[in-house]
N, C-alpha and C positions, 0 to 999 in steps of 0.2 A: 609565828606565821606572819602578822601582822611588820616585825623587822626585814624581814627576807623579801616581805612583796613590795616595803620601802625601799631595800636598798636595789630590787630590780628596776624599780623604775625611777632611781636615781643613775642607774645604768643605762638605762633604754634609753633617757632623756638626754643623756649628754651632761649633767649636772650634778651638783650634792643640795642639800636642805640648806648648806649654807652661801648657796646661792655660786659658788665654784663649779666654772664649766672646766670638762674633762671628757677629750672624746665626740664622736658623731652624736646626730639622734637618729636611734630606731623609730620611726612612727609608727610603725604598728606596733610594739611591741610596747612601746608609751602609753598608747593609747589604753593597750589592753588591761596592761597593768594598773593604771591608772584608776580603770574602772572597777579594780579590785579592791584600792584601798578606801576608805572612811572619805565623802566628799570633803570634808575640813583638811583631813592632812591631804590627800591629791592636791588642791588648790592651794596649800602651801607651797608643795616640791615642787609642785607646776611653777608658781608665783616666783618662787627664787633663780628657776633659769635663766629668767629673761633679762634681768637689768643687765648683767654683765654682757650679754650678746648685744645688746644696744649699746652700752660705752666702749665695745671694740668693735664695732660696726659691723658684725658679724648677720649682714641682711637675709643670706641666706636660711642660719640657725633661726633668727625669729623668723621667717616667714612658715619654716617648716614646726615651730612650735606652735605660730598660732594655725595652720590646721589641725594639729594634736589638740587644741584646745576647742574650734569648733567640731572636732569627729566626738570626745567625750560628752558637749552639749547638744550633741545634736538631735535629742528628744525633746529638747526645747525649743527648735527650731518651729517656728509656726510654718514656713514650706518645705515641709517636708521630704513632698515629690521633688522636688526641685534638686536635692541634693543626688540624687542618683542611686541610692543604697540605704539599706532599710537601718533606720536610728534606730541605735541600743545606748544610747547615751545616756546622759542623767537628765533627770525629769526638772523642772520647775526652776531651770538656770536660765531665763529667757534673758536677762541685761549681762549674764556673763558669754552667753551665748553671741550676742551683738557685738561685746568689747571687743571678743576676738575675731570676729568676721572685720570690725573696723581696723585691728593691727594688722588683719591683713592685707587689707589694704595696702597701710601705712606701708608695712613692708616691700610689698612688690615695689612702690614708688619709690622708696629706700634704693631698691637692687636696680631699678632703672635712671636713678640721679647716679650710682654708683658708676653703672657701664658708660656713660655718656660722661665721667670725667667730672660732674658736675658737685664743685665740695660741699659739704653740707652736715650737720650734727645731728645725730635722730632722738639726741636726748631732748632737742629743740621739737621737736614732735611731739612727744609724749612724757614729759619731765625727766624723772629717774627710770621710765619704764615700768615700773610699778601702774602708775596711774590707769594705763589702760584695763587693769585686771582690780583695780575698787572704788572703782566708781567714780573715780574723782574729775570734777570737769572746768578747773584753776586751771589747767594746761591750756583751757582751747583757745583763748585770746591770744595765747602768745605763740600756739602753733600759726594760727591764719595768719599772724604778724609776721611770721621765719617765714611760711610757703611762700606770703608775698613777696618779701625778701630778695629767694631764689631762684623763682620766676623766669624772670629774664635770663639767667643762667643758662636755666634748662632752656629755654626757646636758644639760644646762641650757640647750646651746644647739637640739640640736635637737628637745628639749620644747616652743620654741616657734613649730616650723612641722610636726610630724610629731605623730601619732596617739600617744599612748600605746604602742599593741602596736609602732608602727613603730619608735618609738625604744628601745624594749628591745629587739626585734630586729637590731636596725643598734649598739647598743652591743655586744651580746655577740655579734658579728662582727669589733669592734674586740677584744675580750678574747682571743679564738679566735685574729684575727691575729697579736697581741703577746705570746701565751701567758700574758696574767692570769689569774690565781687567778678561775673562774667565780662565785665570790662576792661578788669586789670591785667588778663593775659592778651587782650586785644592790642591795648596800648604799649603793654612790653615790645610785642610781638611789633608793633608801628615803630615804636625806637630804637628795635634793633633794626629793622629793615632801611630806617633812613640814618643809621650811625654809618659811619667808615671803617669800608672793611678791612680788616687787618692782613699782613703778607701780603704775598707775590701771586700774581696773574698765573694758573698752571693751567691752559687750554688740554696738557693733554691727560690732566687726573681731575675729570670730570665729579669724581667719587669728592675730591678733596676742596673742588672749587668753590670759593665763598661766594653764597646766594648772590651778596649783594653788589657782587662785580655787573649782574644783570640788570641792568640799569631799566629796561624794560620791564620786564618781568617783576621788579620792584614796585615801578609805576602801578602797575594793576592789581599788585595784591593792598598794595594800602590802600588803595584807591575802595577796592571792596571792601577790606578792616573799616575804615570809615564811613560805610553806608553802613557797618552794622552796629556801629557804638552806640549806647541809649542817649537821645537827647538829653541836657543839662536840663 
């Protein structure tokens, strides 16, 4: 019995125990099964899907594995209300319960550096992937050092399909995530606005026009990034 609700939810999962993705994931059907086998082996077959969907950047499959991971902990979730659906999860997994709310974070920002063109390694996030599911926390120094990194990337890229206020907003939501220094996407965000912009002038694809052709409109937003930098 115990073989057959393994290899279900090596099915449901998208994966094998040895760590080979093959296939979608079912998440409900992950989930469920999941919750059928022995918590040691589930957190193994769970544990094995994920590095390889990191090292082929496969943002969608982790995103959708770690809510698989927080629906089976989510009787460990201390807000419970908050999730919307009554936890039948496993009980007293409170720091596994967190890893996976934090990859998923990670993830989503994965799938929105991905859409925005913006290159980037997610092994540089989280080591081999592994990390986020045993506790290990040698990754975080050198993740905040890659987000830093990228930074500016991300503000370049999506300066040229987003609003000004939107892409200061949506940057210092990545800062928030990664826990940068709230200064450091201010200051990206100042030398990209005062770099030179790249290509040709197109008045009539407003969509594609680079911010910084607005020579105005430039003045005033650093102008404000500058009132808000913390004093030296």
């Amino acid at each position: 019995m115990g073989d057959s609700v393994r290899a279900l939810v090596e099915r449901s999962i998208g994966g094998t125990g040895t760590g080979i993705t093959s296939g979608l994931v079912n998440s409900q059907l992950a989930a469920t099964f999941l919750l059928l086998l022995p918590v040691k082996v589930a957190f193994h077959v769970f544990k094995s899907s994920l590095p390889m969907a990191i090292r082929t950047h496969d943002c969608t499959r982790v995103s959708t594995l770690a809510s698989v991971g927080k629906v089976i902990s989510s009787q460990s979730d201390s807000n419970q209300e908050a999730l919307g659906f009554c936890a039948i999860g496993w009980t007293n997994q409170n720091k596994y319960s967190k890893q996976c709310h934090r990859l998923a974070e990670r993830a989503k920002w994965w799938i929105i550096l991905r859409e925005n063109g913006v290159n980037f390694d997610p092994q540089q996030f989280s080591g081999d992937g592994a990390s986020e599911l045993t506790g290990s926390d040698e990754a975080v120094g050198g993740e905040k050092k890659y987000a830093a990194s990228i930074t500016m990337a991300l503000v370049a890229s999506l300066s040229q399909v987003l609003s000004i206020f939107e892409v200061g907003r949506l940057a210092s939501s990545f800062a928030e995530t990664l826990k940068l220094q709230g200064d450091h996407v201010i200051q990206c965000y100042i030398e990209f606005l005062l770099s030179t912009p790249t290509g040709i002038r197109d008045e009539g694809n407003a969509r594609s026009l680079d911010v910084r052709f607005d020579l105005d409109q430039c003045e005033r937003t650093v102008k404000a990034l500058l009132r808000r930098l913390q004093p030296a």
